[in-house]
VEXSEMAR-201980 format. One record per atom (N, C-alpha, C): residue number from 0; residue in three letters; atom name; x, y, z. Coordinates in steps of 0.001 Angstrom, whole numbers, plus 524288, in hexadecimal, padded with zeros to 5 digits. Layout:
% VEXSEMAR-201980
R   seq   type   atom      px      py      pz
R   NUM    ala     CA       X       Y       Z
...
This chain:
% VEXSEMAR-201980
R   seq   type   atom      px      py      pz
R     0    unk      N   85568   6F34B   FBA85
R     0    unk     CA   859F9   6F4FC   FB7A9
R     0    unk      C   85943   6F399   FB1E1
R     1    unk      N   85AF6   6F90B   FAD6C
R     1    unk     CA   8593A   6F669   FA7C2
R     1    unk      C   85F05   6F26A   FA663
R     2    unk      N   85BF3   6EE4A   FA359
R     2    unk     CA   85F7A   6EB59   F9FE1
R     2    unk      C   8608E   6EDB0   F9BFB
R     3    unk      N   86633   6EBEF   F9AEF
R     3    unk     CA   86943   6EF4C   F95E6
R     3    unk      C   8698F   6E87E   F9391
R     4    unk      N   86AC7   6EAF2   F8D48
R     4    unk     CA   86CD5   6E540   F89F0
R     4    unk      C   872EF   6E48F   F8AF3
R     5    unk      N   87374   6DF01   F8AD9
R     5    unk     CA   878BC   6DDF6   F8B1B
R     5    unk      C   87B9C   6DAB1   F8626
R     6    unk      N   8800C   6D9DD   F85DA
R     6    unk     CA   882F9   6D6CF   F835C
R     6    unk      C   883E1   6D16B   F8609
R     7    unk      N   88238   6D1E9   F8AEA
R     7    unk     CA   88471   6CB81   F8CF1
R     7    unk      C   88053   6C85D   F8F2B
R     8    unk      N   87FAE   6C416   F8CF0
R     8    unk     CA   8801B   6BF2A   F8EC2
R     8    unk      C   87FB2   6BCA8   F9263
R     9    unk      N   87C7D   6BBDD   F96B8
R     9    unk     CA   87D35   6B815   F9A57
R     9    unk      C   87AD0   6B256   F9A23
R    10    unk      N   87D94   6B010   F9CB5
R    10    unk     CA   87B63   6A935   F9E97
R    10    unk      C   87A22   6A718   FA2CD
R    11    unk      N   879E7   6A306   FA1F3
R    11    unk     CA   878EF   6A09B   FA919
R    11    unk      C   879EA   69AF5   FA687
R    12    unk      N   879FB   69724   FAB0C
R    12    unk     CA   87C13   692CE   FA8D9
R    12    unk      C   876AE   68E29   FA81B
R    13    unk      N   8780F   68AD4   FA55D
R    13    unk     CA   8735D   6885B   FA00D
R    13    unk      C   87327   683B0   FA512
R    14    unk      N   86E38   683FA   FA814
R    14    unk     CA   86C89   6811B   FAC30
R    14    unk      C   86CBD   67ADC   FAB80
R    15    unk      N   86B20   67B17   FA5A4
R    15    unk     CA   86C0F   6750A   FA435
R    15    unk      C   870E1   673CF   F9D92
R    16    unk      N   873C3   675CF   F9FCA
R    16    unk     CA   878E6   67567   F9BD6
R    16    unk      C   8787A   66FF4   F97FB
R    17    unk      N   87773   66C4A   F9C1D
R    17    unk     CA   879EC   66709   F9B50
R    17    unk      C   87494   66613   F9717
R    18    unk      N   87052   668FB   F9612
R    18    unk     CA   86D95   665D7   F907B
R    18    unk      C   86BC2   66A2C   F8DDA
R    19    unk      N   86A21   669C2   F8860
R    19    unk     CA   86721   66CED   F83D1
R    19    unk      C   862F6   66DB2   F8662
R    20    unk      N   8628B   67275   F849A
R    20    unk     CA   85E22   6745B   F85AB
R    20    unk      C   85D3E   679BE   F8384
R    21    unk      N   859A7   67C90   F80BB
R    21    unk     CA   859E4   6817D   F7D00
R    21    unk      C   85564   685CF   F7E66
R    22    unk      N   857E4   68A9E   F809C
R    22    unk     CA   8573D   68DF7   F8104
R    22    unk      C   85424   6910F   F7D4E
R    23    unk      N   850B8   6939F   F7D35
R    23    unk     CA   84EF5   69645   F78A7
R    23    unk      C   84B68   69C45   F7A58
R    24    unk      N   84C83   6A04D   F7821
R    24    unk     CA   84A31   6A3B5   F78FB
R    24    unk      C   849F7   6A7A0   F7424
R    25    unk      N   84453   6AA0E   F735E
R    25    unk     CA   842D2   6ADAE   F714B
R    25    unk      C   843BC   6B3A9   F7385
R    26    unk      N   846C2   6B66C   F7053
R    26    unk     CA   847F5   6BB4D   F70AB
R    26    unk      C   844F2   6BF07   F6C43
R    27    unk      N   83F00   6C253   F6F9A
R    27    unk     CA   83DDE   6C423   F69BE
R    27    unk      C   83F2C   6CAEE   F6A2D
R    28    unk      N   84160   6CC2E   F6D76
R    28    unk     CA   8404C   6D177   F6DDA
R    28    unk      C   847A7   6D3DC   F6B21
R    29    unk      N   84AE9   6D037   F6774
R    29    unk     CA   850A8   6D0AB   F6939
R    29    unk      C   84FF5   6D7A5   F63E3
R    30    unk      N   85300   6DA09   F6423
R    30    unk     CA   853BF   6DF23   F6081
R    30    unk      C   85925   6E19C   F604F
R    31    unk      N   85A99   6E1BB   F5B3C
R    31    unk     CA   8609C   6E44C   F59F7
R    31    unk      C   85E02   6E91A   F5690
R    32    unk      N   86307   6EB24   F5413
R    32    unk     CA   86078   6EFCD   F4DD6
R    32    unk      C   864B9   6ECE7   F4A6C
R    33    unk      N   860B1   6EEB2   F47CE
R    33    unk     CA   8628E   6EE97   F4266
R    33    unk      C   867AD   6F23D   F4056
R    34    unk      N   86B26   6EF56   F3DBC
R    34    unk     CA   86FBC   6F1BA   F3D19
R    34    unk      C   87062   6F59E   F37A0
R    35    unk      N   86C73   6F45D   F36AE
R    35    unk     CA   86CDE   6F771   F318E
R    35    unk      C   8691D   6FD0B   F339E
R    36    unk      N   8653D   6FCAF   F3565
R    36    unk     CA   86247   70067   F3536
R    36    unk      C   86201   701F3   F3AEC
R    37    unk      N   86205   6FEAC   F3E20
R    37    unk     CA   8617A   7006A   F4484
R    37    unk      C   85CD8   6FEB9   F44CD
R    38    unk      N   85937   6FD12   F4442
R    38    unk     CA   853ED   6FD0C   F445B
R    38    unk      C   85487   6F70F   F467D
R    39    unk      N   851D7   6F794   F4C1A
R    39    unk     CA   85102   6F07B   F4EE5
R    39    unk      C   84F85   6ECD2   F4BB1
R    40    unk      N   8530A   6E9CE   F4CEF
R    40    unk     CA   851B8   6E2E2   F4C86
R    40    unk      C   84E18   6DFD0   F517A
R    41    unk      N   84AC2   6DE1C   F4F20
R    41    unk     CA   848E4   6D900   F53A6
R    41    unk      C   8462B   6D482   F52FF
R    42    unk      N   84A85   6D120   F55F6
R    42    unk     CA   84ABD   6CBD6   F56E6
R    42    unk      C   847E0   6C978   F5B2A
R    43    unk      N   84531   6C472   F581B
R    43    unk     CA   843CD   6C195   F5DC8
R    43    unk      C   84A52   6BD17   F5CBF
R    44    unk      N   84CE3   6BCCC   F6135
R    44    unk     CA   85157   6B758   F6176
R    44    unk      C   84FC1   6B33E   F61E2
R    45    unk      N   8507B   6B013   F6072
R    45    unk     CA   84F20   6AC54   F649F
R    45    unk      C   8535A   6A8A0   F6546
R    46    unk      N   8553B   6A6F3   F69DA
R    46    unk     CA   85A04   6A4FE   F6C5B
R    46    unk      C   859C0   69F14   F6DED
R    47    unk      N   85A5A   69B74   F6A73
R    47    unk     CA   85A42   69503   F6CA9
R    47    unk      C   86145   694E5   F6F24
R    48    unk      N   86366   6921C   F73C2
R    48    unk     CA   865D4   69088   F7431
R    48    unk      C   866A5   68B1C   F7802
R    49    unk      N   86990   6882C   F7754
R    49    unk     CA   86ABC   68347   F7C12
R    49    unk      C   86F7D   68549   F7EDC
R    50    unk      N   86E94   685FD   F8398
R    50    unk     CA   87359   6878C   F852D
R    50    unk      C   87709   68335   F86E2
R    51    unk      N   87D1B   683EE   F8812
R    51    unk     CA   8810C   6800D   F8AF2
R    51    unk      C   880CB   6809C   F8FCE
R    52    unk      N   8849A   6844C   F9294
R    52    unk     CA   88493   6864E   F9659
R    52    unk      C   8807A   68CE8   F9947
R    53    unk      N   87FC0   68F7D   F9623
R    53    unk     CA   87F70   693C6   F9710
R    53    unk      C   879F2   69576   F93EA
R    54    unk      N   87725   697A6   F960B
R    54    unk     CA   871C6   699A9   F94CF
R    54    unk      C   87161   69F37   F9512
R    55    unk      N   86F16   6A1F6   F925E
R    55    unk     CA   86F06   6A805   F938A
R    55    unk      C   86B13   6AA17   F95B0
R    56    unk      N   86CA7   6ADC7   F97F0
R    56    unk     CA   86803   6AE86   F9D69
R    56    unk      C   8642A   6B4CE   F9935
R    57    unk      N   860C2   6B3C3   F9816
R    57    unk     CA   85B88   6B76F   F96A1
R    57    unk      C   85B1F   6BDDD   F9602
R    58    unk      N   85E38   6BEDF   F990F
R    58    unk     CA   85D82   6C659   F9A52
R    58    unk      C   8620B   6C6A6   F98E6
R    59    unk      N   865FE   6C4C1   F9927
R    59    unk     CA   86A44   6C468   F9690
R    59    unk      C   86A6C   6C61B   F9054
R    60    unk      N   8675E   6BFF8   F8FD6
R    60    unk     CA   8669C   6C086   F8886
R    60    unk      C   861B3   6C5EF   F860A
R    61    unk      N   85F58   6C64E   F8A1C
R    61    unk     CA   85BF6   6CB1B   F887F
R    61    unk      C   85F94   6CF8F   F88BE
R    62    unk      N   86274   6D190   F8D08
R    62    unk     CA   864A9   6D6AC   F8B00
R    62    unk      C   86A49   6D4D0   F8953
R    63    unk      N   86AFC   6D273   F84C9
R    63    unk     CA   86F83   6D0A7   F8067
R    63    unk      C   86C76   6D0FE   F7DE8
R    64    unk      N   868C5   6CF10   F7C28
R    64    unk     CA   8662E   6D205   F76F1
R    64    unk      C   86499   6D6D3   F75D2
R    65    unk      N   86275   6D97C   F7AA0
R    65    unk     CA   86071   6DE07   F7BCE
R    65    unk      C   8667B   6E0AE   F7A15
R    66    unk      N   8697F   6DED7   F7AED
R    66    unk     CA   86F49   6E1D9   F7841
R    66    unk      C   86F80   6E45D   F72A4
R    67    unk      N   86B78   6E111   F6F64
R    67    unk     CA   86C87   6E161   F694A
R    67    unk      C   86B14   6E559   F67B4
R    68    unk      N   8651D   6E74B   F6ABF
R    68    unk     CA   8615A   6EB06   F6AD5
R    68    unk      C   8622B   6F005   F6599
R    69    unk      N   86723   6F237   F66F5
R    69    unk     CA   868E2   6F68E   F64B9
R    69    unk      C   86DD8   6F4C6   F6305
R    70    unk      N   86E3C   6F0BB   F6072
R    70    unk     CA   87319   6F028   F5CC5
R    70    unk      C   8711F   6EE7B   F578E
R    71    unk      N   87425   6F08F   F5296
R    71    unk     CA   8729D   6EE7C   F4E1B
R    71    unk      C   87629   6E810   F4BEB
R    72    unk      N   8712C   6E5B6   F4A76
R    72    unk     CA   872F6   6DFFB   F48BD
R    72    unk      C   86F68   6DE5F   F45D3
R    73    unk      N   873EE   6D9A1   F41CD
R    73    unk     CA   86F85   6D979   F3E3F
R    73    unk      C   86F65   6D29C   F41AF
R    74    unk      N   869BC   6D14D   F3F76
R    74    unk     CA   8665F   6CCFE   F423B
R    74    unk      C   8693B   6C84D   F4183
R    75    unk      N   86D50   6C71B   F3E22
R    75    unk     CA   87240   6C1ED   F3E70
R    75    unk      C   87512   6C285   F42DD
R    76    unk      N   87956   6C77A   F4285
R    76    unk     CA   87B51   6C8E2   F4572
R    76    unk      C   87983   6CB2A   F4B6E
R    77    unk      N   876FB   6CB5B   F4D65
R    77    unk     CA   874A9   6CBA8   F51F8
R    77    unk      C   87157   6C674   F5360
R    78    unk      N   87058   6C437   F50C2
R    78    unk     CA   86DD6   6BE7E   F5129
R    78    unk      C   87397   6BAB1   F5362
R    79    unk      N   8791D   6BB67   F500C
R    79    unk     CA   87E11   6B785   F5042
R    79    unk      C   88019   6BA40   F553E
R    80    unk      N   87DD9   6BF2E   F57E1
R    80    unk     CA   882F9   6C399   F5AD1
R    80    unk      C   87EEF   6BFAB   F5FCC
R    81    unk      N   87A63   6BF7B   F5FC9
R    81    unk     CA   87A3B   6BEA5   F667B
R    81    unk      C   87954   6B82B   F66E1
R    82    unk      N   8794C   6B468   F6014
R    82    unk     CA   87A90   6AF3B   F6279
R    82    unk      C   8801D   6AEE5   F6461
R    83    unk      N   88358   6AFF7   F6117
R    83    unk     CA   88A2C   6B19E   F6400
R    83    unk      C   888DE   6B38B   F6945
R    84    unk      N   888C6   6B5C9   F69F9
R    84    unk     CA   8884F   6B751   F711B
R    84    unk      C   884EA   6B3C0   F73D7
R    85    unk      N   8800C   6B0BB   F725D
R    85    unk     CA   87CC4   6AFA3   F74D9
R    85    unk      C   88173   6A98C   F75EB
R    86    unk      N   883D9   6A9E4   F71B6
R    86    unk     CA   886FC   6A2B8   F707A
R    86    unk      C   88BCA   6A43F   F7580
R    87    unk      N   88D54   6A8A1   F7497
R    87    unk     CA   892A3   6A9B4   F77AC
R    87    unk      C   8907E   6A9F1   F7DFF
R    88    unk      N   88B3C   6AB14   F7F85
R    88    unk     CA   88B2C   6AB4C   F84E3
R    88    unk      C   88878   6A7E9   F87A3
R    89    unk      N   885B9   6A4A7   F845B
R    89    unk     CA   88413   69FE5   F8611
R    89    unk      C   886E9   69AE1   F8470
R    90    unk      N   888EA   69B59   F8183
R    90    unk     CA   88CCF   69686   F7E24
R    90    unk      C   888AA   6909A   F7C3D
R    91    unk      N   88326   6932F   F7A12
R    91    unk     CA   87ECA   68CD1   F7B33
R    91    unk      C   8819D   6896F   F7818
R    92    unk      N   87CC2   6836F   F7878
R    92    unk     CA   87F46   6809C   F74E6
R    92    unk      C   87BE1   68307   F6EF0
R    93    unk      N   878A0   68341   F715F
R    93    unk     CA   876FE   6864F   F6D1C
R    93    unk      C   87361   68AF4   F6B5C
R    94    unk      N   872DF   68EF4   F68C0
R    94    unk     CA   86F9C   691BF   F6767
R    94    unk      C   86E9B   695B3   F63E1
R    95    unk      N   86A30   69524   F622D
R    95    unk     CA   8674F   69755   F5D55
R    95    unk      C   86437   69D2F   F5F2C
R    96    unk      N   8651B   6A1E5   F5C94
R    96    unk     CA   8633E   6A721   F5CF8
R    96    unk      C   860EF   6A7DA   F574A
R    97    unk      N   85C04   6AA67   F5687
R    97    unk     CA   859AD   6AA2E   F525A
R    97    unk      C   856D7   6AF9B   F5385
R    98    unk      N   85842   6B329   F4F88
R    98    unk     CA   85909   6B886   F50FE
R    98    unk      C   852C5   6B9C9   F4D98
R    99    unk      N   84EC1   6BAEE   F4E14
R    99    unk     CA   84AB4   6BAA3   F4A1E
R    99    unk      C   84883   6C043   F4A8E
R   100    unk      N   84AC7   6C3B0   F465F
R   100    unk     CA   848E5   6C86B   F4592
R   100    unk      C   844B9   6CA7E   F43FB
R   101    unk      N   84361   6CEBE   F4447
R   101    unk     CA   83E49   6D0C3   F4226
R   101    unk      C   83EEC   6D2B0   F3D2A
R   102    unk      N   83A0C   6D1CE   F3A0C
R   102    unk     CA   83B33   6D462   F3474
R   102    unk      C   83D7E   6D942   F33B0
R   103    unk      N   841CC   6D988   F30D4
R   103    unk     CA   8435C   6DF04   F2E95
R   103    unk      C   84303   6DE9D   F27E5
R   104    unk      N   84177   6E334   F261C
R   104    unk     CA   84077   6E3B0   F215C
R   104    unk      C   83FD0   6E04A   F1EC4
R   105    unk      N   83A84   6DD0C   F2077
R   105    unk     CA   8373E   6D8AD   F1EEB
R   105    unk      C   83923   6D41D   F1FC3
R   106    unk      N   83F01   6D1EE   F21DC
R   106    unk     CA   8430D   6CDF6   F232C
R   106    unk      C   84141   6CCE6   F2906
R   107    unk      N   8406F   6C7B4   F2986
R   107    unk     CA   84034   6C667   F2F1A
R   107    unk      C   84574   6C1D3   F2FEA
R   108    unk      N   84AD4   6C39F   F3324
R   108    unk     CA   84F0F   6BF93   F32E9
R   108    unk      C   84F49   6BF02   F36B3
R   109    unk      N   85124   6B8F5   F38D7
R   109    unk     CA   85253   6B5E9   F3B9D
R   109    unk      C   8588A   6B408   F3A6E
R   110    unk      N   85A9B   6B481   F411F
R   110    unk     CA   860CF   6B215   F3FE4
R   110    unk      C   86041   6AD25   F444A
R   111    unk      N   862B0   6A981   F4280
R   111    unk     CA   864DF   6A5F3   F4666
R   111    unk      C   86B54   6A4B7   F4711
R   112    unk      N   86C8A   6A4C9   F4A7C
R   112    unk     CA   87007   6A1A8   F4C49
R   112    unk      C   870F5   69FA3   F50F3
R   113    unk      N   87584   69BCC   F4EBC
R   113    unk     CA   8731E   695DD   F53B3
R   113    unk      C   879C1   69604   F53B8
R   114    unk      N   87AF0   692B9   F5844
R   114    unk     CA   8809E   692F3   F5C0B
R   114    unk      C   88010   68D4E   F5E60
R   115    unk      N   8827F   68A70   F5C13
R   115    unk     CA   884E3   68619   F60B2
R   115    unk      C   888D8   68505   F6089
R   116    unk      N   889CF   6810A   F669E
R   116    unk     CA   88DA5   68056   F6825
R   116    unk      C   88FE8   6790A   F6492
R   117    unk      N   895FF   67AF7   F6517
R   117    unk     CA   896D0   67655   F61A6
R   117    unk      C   895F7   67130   F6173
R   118    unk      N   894CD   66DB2   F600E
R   118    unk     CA   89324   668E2   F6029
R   118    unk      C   88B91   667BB   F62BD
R   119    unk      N   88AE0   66D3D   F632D
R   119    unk     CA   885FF   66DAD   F6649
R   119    unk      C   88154   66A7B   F6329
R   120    unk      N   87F1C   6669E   F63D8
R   120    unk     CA   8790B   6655B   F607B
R   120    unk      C   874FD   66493   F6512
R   121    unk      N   870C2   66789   F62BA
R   121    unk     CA   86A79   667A7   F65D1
R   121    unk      C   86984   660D8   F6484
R   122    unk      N   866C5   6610D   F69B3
R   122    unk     CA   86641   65A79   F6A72
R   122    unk      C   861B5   65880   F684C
R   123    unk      N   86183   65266   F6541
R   123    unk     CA   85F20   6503F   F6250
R   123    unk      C   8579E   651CC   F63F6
R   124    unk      N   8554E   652D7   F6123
R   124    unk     CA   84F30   6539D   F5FBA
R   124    unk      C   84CCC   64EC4   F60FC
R   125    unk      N   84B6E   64FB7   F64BB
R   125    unk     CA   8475C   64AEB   F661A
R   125    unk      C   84172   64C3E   F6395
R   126    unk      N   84072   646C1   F6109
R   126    unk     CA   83B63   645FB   F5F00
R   126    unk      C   8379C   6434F   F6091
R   127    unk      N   83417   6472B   F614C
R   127    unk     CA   83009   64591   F6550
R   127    unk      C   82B51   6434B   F629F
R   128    unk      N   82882   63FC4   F6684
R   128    unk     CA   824DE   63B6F   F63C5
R   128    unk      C   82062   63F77   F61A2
């Protein structure tokens, strides 16, 4: 059966809630257009998060991006549109999306933004001998 892109979100629950621990994945294939011209955008993402409760399950997050495909956005705003969603359906303590585009008209931009939860701090750096 073909997969279509979606708008939603799924989870499953964060096996080990009770400690830090950070998630990280490379997304290089992600593609929107360009709003000015129509002409594709493409991004590799890449997605650090620690989750609380809730982890997002993989095919999920592939066809939610696969959503963007054919919408125009510019690379802030589509970088802030799916940490907002990514924040709203996982709720982590924390996480960083770093949207890293391909050169357009000689410009190669990168967006970040990062989401935590309140009072949230990554735990002290141990220094090793």
């Amino acid at each position: 059966m073909p997969q279509t892109p979606t708008m939603q979100l799924e989870t499953f629950t964060n096996p080990q809630a009770d400690r830090d621990y950070t998630i990280r994945m490379q997304i290089p294939e992600f593609t929107c257009l360009c709003p000015r011209t129509g002409q594709p955008d493409f991004a590799t993402l890449e997605l650090e998060y620690v989750p609380d409760r809730l982890c997002v399950e993989l095919k999920s997050l592939k066809l939610y991006l696969w959503s963007f495909r054919e919408r125009g956005a510019f690379h802030e705003a589509v970088t802030n549109e799916i940490a907002n969603h990514f924040e709203a359906a996982v709720q982590p303590r924390f996480l960083r999306l770093t949207g890293r585009f391909n050169v357009r008209g000689g410009i190669y931009t990168s967006v970040v933004a990062e989401r935590r939860q309140p009072g949230w701090q990554p735990a002290a750096a141990i220094a090793l001998p």
